[in-house]
N, C-alpha and C positions, 0 to 999 in steps of 0.2 A: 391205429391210434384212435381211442376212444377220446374226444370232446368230452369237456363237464357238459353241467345243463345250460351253461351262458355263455358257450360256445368257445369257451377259453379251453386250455387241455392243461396236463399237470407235464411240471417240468422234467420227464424222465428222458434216460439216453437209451438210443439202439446199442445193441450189442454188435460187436462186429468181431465176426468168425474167425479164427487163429490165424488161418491163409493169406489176411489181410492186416497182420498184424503188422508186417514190418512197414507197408507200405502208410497206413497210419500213423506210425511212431517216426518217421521221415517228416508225413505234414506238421504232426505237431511239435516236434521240435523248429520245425522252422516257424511256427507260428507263436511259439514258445521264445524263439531268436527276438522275432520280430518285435515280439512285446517289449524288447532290450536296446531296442536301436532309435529312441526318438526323444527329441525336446522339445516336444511341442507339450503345456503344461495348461493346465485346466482344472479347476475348483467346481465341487459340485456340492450340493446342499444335503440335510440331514436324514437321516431313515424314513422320519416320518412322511408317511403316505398321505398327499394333498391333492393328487393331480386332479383336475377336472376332468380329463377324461378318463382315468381309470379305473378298471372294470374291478368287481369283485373278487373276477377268477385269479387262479395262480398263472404263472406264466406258462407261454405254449411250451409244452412239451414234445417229446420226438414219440411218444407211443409207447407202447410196448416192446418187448425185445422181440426183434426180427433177425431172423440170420441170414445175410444176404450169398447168394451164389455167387460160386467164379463169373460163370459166366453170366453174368450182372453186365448191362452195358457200362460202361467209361461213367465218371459221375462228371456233371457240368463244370468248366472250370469257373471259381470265384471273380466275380468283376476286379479289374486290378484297381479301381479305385474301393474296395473294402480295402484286400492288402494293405494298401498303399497308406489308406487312413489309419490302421490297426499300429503299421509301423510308425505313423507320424505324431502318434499317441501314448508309447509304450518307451520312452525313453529311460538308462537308467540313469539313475537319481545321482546327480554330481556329488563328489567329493573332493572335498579340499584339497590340496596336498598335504597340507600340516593335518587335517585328520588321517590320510592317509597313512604318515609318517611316525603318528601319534600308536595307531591298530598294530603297527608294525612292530611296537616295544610292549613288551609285557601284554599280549591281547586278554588275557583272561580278567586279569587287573584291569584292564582298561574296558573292558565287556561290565566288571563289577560297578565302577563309578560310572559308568551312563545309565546303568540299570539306577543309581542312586539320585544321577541328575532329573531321570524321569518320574521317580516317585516322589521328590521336592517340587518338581515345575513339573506336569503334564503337557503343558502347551510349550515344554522345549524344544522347537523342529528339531535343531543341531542335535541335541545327543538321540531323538527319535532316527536321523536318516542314517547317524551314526552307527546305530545297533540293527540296524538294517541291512548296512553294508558287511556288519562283522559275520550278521548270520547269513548272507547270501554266501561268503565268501568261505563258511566252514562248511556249508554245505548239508545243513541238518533243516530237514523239515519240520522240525517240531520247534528249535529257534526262530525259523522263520515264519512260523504263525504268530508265537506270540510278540516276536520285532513289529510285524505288521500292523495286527492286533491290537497294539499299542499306538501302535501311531496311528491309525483309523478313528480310536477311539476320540482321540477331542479334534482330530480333522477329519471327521466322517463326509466324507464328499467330494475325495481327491482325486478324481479319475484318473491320472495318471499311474496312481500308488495303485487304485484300485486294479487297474489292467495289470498293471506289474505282482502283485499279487495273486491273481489268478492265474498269471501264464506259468507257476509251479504249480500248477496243476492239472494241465494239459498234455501233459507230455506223458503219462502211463490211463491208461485206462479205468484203470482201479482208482483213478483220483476225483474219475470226472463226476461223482455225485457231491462229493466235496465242494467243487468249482460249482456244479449248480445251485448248490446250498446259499456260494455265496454271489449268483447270479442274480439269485431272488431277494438278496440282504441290498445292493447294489443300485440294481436298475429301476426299483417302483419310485424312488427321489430323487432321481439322477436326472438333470439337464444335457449330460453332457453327449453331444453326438459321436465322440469318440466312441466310448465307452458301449452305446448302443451299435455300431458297428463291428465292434470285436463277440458282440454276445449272437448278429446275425451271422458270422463268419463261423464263431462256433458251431452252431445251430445248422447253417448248410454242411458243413465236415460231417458232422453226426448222422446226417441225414442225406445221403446219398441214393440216385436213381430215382425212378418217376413217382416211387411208395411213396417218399419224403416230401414230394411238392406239398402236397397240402400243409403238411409240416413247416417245412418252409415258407411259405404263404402266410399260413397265420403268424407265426413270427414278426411277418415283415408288419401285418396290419396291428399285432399288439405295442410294436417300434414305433410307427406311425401315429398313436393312437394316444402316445408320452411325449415324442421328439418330435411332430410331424410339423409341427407350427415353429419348431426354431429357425434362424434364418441361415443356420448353416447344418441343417438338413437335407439340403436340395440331393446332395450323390447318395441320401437313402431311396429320394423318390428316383432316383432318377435307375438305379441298381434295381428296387421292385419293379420298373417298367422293363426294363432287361430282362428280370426275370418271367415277368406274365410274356413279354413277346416270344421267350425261348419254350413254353408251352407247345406241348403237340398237338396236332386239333388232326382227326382220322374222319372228321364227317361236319358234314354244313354246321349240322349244330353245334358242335364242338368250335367250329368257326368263330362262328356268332356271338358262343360265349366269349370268348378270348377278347372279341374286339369289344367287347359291352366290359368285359372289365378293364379293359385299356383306357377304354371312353373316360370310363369312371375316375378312373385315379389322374388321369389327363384333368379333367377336370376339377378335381381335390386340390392337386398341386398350383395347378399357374394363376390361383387365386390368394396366394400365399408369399409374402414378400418372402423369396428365398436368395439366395445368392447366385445363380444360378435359372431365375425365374423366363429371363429372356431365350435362351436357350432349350427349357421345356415349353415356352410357348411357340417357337420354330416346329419343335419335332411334335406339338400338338396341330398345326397349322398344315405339314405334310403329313400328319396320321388320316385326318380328316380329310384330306382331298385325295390324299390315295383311296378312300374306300369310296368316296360318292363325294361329288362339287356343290352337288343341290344343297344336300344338308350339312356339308362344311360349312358353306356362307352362312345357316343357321344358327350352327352351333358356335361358330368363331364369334359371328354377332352379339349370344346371347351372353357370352363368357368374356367379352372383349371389354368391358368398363372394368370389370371388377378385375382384370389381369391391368388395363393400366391405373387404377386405382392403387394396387400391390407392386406395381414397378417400381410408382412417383415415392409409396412409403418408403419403400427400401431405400433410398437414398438417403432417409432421415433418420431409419434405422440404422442405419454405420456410421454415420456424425453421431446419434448419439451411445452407441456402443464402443465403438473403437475405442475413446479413451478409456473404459473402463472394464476392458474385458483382453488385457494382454495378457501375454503370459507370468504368472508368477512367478517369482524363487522360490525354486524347488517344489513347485507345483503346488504349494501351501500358501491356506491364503493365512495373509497378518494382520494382528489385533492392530487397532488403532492406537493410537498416543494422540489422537484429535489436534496435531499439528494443523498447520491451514491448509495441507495436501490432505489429508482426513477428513478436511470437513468436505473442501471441495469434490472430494470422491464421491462420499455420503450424497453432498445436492445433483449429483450427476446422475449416481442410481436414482432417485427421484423423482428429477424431471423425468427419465427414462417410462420408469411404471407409473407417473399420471400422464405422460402422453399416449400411453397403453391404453391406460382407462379411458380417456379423451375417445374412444370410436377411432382412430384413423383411416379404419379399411370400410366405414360405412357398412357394417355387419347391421344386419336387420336381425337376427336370429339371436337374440339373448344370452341362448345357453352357451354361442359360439364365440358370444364375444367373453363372456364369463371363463370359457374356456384358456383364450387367449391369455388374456390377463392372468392366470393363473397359471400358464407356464411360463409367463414373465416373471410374473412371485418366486415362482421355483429357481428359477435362471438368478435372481436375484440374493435369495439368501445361499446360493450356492456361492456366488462369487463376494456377496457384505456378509460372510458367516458371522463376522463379529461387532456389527452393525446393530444395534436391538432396535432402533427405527424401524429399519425395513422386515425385520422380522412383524413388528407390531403392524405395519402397514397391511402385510399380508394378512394376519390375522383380521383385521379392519374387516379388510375385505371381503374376507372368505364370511364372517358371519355376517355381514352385511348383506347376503345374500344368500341365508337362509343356512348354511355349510359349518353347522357349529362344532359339530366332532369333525370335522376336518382341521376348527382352527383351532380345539382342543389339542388335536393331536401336535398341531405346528408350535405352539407355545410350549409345549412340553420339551420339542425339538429345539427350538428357540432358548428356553433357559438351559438345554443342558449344553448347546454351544456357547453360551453369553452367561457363564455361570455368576456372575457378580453383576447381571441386569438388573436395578429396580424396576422398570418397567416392564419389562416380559414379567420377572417373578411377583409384582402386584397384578400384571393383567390376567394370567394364570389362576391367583390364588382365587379374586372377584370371582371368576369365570366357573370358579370350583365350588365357590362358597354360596352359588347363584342357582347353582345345581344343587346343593344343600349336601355336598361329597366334600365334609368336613376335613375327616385323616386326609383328606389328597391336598386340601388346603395348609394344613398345617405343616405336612412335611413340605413344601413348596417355601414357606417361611422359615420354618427350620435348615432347608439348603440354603437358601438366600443366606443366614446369619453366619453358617459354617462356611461355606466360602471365603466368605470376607472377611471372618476372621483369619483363616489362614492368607488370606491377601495382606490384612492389616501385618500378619508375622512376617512374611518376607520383605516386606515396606520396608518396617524396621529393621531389620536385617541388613536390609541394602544399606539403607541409610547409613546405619552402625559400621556396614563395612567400608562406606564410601565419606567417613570421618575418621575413622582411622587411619585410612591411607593418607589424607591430608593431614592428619597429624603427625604422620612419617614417624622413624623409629624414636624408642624412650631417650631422654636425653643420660649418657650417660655421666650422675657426679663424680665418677674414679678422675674425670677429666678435669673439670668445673669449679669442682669442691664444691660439696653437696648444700655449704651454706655460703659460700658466694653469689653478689649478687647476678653475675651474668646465669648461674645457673639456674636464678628466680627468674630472670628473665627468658631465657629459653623455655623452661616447661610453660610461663603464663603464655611465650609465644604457639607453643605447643597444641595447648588447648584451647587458644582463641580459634585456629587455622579448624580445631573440630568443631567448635559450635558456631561458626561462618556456613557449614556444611549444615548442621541443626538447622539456623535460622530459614536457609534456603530452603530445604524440603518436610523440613518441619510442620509451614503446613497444608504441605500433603498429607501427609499424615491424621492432622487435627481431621483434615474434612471428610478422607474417608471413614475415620473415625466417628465424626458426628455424622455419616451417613448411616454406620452399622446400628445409631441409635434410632434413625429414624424406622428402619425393617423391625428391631424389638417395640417399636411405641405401633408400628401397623399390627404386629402379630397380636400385643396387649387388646386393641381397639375390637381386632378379628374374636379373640377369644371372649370377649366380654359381648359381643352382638350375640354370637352364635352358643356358647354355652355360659354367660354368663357373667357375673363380677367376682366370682372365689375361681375361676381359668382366668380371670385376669392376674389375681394378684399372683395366682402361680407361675406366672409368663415374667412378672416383678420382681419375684423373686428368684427366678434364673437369671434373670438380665443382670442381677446385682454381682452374681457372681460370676459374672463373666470376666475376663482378663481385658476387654477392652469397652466397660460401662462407663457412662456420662451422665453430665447433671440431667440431659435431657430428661431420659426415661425416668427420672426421682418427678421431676415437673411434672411429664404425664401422668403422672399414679396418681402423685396427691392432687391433679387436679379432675381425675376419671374419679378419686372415691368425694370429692367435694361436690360434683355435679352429681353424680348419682345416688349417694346416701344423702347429701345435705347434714351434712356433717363436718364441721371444718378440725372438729378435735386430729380427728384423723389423718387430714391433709397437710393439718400442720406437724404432725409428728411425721410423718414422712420428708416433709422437708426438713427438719430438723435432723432427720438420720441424712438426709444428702450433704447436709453442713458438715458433718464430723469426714466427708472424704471431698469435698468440692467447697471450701470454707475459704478455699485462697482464689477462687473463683467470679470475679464481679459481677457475671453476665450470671451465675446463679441467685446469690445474694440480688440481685435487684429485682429476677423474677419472685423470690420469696418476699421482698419487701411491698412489689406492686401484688402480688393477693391476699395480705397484711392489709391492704389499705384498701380494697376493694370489699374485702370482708367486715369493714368498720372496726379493727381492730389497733386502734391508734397505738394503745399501749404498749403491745409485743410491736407492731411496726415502728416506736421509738426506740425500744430497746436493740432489735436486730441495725436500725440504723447507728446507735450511737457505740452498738458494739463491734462494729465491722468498718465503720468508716475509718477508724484510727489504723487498719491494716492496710491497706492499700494507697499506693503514690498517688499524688492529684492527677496524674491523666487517666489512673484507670478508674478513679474514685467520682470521676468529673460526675457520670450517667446520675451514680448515687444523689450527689447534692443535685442534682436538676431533680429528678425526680421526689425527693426529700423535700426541697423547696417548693415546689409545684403543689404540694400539698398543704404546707403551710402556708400558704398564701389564700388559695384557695378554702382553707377550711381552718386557720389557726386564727391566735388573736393576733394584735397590730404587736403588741412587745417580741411574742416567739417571732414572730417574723421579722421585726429589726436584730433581734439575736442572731438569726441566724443568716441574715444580709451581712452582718460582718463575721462571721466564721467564713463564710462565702467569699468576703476581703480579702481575709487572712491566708484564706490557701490559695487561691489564683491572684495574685498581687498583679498579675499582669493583664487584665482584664479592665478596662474602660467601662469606667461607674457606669456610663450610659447604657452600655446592650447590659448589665446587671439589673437596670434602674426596668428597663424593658423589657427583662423578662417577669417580672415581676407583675408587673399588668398586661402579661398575653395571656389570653385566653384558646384552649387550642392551638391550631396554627394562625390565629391573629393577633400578632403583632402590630399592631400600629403605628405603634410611635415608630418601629421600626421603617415600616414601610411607608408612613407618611410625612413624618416628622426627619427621619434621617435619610428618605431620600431612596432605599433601597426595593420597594415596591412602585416606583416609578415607571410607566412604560411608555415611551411615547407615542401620541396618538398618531393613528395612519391618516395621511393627508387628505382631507374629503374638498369634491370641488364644488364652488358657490354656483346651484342651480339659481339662473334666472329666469325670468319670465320670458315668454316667449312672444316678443314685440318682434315686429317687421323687420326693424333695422338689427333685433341678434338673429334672425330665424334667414331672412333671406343675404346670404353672402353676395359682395362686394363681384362687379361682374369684372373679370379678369381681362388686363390688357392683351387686345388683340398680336397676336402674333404676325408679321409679316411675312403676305405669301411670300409663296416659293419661286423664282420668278420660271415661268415654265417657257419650252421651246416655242418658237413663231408655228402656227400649224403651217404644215406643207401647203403647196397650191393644191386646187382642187383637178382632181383629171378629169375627164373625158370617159363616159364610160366605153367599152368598146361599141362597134356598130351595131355588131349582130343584138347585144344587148341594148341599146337606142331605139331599138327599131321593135325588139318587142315592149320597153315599157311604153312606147310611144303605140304601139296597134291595143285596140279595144279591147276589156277582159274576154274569156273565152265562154265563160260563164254569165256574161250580162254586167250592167250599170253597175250593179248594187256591191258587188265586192268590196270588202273593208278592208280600206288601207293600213299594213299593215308596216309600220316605218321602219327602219332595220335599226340595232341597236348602237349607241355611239361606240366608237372604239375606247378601249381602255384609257387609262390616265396616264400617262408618261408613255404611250407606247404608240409607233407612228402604227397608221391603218395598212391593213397589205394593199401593197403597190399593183398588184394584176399579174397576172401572167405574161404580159405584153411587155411591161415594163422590167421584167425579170431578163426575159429574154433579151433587151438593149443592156440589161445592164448596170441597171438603176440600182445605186446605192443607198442607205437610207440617212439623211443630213446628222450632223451630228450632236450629240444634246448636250448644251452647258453643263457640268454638273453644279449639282445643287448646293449650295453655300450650306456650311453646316450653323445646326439651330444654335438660335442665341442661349444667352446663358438664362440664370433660374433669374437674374436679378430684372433682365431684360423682358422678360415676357408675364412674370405673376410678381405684382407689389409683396416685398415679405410680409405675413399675418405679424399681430405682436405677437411676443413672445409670450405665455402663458406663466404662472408662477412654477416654481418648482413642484413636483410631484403630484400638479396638478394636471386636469387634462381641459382642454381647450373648450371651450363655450360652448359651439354648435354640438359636438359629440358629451358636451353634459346635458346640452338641453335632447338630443335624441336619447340619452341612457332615461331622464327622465318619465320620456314621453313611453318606454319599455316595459312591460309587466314586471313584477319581482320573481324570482324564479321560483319563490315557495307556492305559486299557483300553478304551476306546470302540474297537467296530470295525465300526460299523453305518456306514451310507453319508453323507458331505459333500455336503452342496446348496449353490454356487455363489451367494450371498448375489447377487451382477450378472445370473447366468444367469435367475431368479428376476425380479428387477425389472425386467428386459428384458421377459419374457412378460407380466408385467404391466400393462409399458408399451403392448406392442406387440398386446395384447386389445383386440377391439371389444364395448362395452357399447352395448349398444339403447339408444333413446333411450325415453321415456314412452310415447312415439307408437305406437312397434314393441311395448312389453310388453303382452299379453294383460289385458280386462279381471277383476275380482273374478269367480270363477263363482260363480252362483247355490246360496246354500243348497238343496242334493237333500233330498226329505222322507224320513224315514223309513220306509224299506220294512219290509212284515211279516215274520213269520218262516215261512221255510218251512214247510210240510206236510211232514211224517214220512209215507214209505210212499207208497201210492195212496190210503187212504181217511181217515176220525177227523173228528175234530171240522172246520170251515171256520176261518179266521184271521180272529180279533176284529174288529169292528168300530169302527176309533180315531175316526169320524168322530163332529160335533157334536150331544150329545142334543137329541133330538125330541122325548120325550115316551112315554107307550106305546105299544104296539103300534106302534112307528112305526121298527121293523127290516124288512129283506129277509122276505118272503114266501120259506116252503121253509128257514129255516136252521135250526127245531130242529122 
């Protein structure tokens, strides 16, 4: 096997010799099997290549072809935790029974309508798993590419589909450059540790006996190098340490190496919150004292924070994963309907990737925590594919950090999963437009508008189908008699039952609707920066013939060619072509009347008002006279404005002369009269307490009646010390006169003094204590203060608030109240186990010697009697 020049290899297969054919074609149908036997289900993220650790190279490849001999030793068996993982990954894709039942009548027919539901809805899972099942089940390889194929395309990052999808490829030889083809389509954006386990499983099958190790080896560290920082990673590390110890070493140095690359990857892993992290820090713990004790206590030392560092995370990594990383239905993940389970999802990933970002593993190394973070992002848009937050989040990131064709490339991934994103397709197009790579800008807008119009078609559609059915069948008049009244009655019942369905989704519709106008008034704005204002009007005049245009885009035009030409002839014939198709429109009419009157153009602004008001009902007409009158007041004479104070009467008769009288003299949003006169600018004020002066009698408080003691026990009589003791405090110090008396402390407060050892031994009980009468009440021991007025606070704490700086003179340093409970959180406290125990009471040492010579230092120990000191001390 020839390495590229960055140490990566290209993804080719060994060939393997005729001899060894059957015994091949055995594994890989079982590994073929296996891809078919599991539900465990997993969503992974788009084509595009982002990973932060990812090399330039292609994937490790197995070499060139090699033809391996009979006698070849046995090749190593596979860990049974790949197996194991391969099958718990590779499950096939459930089917209904009623689809079931459905394939079973007419299949070709029923093969044609899902092929028809797929090119109407792409993102139809059901008829996608559908025509899945029809072509595994006929058994044709070329149906089931493009079954696949098809469903890949708007769920690119289905692990589950993906491994099931390759494992018909596995099982002939002749397929397996196919399977690698789509090994490399797969694995460069793939979070998923499945999926990475089946491609090492491949990888060791192809590469069999000791030629293969390096092959397999680099494998494991290009795996590592994508999936190595997931947290359920750990049976890859744990499978490459299997494999480096199952290396052969035939001489010391061969030795040496082995253990220096065990060292090594021992080390990589137990600093990495895995699942499994505990258990590689055990078998790091016995690697290391099997080779040497000296430098185990070393190395365990040196690696020993940052393993429990990555322990304590982990625990906060599964609180916050678990809820949002179960298995899907059908292994596909789904678009949101931003119900309150949507949203709450959306804030989970979230918090997720800023507590990522947050440092939690105390990374010093930038590029490692950049790293991290970045296969959180991946892990993320793999599992919120249809989330466009977290998509933009990533992007954030990734240029945030220098990594701009990275988050090029992610946006591009990002819109083509979230094809009706505003935000991905504006943050895309900026991004394009910034780079001055115009055509990539425009077609970015251009998807943006075709999408949505097709989303606006099947809106409709729905709608239409889901008011017909509530309309239920025609009524028939053969029944009725076509002119009786029950029969007027039924069809009006008819079509009320459809436009109840209108009312309700209706508008949905308007909004996505006036959102398709806001992507045509962005592309207008784009084209008019970047090539000009004759690419504007050309973007104008497409927009007009669209099947789903609004007044919006007429607004924008004529107010892009009034700002920019200064020219209102032009602006106003523009709106005056939006009149002849949006003339029953209020919310148009009153933006053409408001830049009528901003352009000093009273005349046409009287006229558009006195020609449009007569069409429309007083509530939707209302906006018009507010705005109509706002003007006349503001800039008419006193007659036009009594005129039209009572036309103003005349259509709201139910309107109180007063709020008419008052808006008549508001100015802006002041009202006055309103707010001062009637009452509804009113706030009341917050209760403030009367600072006094600070005299004797407020400042020093009233001295509180004494409480009565406690009545305490009679002290015991006094004893007798023993003799032996009598008799030494009664003989002379040993040390001279001058000894400081040194009086021994009282005994505690309620507690009798010890009785002697003497008095133990007779027998001696200790008297027994009254108990203490419980304390008086609050009324008995502190006079009640008066009571303070409501919502005020009490005297002495207004005269202390007084005597207090203001806080607008603090200029000492802010602590980040989050930044704070974060460290908190993210501290490891030892358990009982780890804290040291009580140290032993150390006795009192004597006091030093002054000098070299004097007296020797007393003797504290137990009297003996006479003469019963050191020989030589006086």
């Amino acid at each position: 096997m020839d390495p590229d020049a960055d140490g990566e290899a290209d993804l080719d297969v060994q060939t393997v010799p005729p001899e060894q054919d059957q015994e091949q074609e055995q594994e890989q149908r079982a590994v073929a099997n296996g891809a078919e036997q599991n539900g465990h289900v997993r969503t992974l993220p788009l084509t595009a290549d982002y990973s932060p650790s990812a090399p330039s190279a292609p994937l490790p490849s197995t070499g060139p072809p090699v033809h391996v001999k009979l006698e070849e030793p046995p090749r190593p068996a596979l860990p049974a935790s790949i197996t194991a993982a391969i099958r718990a990954a590779s499950a096939p894709v459930p089917v209904s029974p009623l689809t079931a039942k459905k394939e079973e009548e007419e299949p070709a027919d029923r093969v044609e309508q899902l092929r028809a539901r797929v090119k109407e809805d792409s993102f139809d899972a059901d008829a996608h798993l559908a025509l899945v099942a029809a072509a595994e089940s006929a058994g044709d390889i070329e149906l089931i590419k493009q079954a696949y194929e098809g469903l890949l395309e708007p769920y690119a990052g289905a692990a589950t589909h993906q491994i099931s999808y390759l494992g018909h490829f596995l099982t002939n030889p002749s397929d397996f450059p196919y399977a690698e083809s789509l090994f490399a389509r797969f694995l460069r954006s793939s979070p998923s540790p499945d999926l990475w386990k089946f491609y090492l499983t491949y990888i060791r099958r192809v590469n069999p006996g000791e030629q293969g190790r390096e092959t397999v080896r680099k494998a494991y560290e290009f795996a590592l190098g994508y999936i190595g920082l997931d947290k359920d990673a750990g049976e890859i590390w744990r499978d490459y340490l299997q494999f480096l110890k199952e290396q052969p070493a035939s001489s010391t140095w061969e030795e040496q190496q082995k253990t220096d690359a065990l060292r090594r990857t021992y080390q990589r892993c137990v600093v990495i919150p895995l699942e499994n992290i505990e258990a590689l820090w055990r078998e790091f713990n016995a690697f290391e004292n099997a080779q040497n004790k000296q430098t185990a206590k070393r190395f365990l030392e040196q690696y020993s924070p940052a393993y429990i560092t990555a322990r304590a995370s982990m625990k906060t990594l599964r609180q916050l994963l678990e809820p949002i990383t179960r298995p899907l239905p059908h292994g596909l993940p789904v678009r949101p309907t931003w119900s309150e389970q949507d949203k709450k999802y959306a804030r989970e990933w979230k918090a997720y990737l800023m507590w990522e970002e947050s440092n939690p593993l105390d990374l010093d190394d930038g590029a490692a925590l950049v790293a991290r973070v970045q296969a959180a992002y991946r892990k993320a848009v793999g599992w919120a594919r249809f989330y466009p937050e977290v998509w933009y989040m990533a992007y954030n990131y990734l240029v945030a950090n220098g990594k701009v064709d990275d988050g090029a490339a992610l946006l591009r991934s990002g819109c083509e999963a979230c094809r009706t994103s505003f935000l991905l397709h504006f943050a895309a197009a900026e991004l394009e437009e910034s780079r001055r790579s115009y055509p990539a800008a425009h077609a970015l807008f251009n998807s943006l508008i075709g999408n949505l119009g097709v989303q606006l078609g099947q809106l409709k559609q729905s709608i239409d189908a889901e008011a017909e059915g509530a309309r239920g069948p025609p009524v028939d008049p053969s029944a009725l008699g076509e002119l009786s009244e029950d029969f007027r009655k039924a069809t009006e019942e008819r079509e009320e039952r459809g436009a109840r369905v209108w009312a309700r989704r209706g508008r949905e519709l308007e909004d996505l609707k006036a959102g398709m106008q806001v992507a045509w008034i962005m592309l207008m704005r784009f084209a008019r920066r970047s090539e000009g204002l004759k690419a504007a009007r050309t973007v104008f005049g497409r927009a007009r013939k669209s099947e789903w245009v609004g007044w919006q885009i007429f607004e924008a035009s004529a107010l892009m060619e009034y700002h920019c030409t200064k020219v209102p002839d032009v602006a106003g014939k523009i709106f005056e072509l939006g009149l002849k198709s949006f003339g029953d429109n209020a919310d148009f009419v009153l933006r053409y009347l408001g830049f009528l009157i901003s352009i000093n153009d009273d005349a046409n602004a009287r006229a558009l008002f006195e020609r449009f008001i007569p069409t429309f009902a007083a509530d939707k007409a209302r906006p018009l006279w507010e705005r109509w009158a706002r003007y006349e007041y503001n800039f008419g004479d006193f007659a036009g404005a009594q005129k039209l104070e009572k036309r103003i009467a005349e259509a709201f008769p139910n309107d109180p002369p007063t709020k008419r009288f008052a808006q008549k003299y508001e100015y802006l949003n002041l009202n006055t009269i309103r707010d001062f006169d009637m009452g509804f600018g009113f706030r009341p004020a917050a209760p403030q307490a009367a600072v006094h002066p600070a005299t004797p009698s407020a400042v020093i408080p009233q001295a509180p009646v004494k409480r009565p003691a406690s009545p305490s026990p009679p002290p015991p009589p006094r004893r007798e010390p023993p003799p032996n003791k009598r008799q030494r405090e009664s003989s002379p110090d040993r040390r001279g006169q001058n000894k400081k008396f040194r009086p021994s402390p009282p005994p505690p407060r309620d507690r009798v003094p010890d009785r002697g050892w003497a008095d133990r031994e007779r027998g001696y009980q200790s008297p027994v204590r009254p108990r203490t009468p419980p304390l008086p009440q609050h009324d008995e021991r502190v006079p009640a203060a008066p009571a303070a007025p409501s919502g005020a606070v009490p005297a002495l704490v207004a005269v202390l608030l007084g005597k207090l700086p203001s806080a607008s003179v603090f200029d000492g340093p802010v602590f980040r109240t989050d930044d704070l409970m974060q460290v908190f959180r993210n501290s490891v406290i030892p358990g009982a186990q780890m804290l040291p125990g009580p140290a032993p009471p150390r006795p009192r040492s004597p006091p030093a010697q002054r000098g070299g010579g004097g007296r020797p230092p007393p003797d504290y120990g137990p009297y003996r009697g006479p003469n019963s000191g050191p020989r030589g001390r006086y």
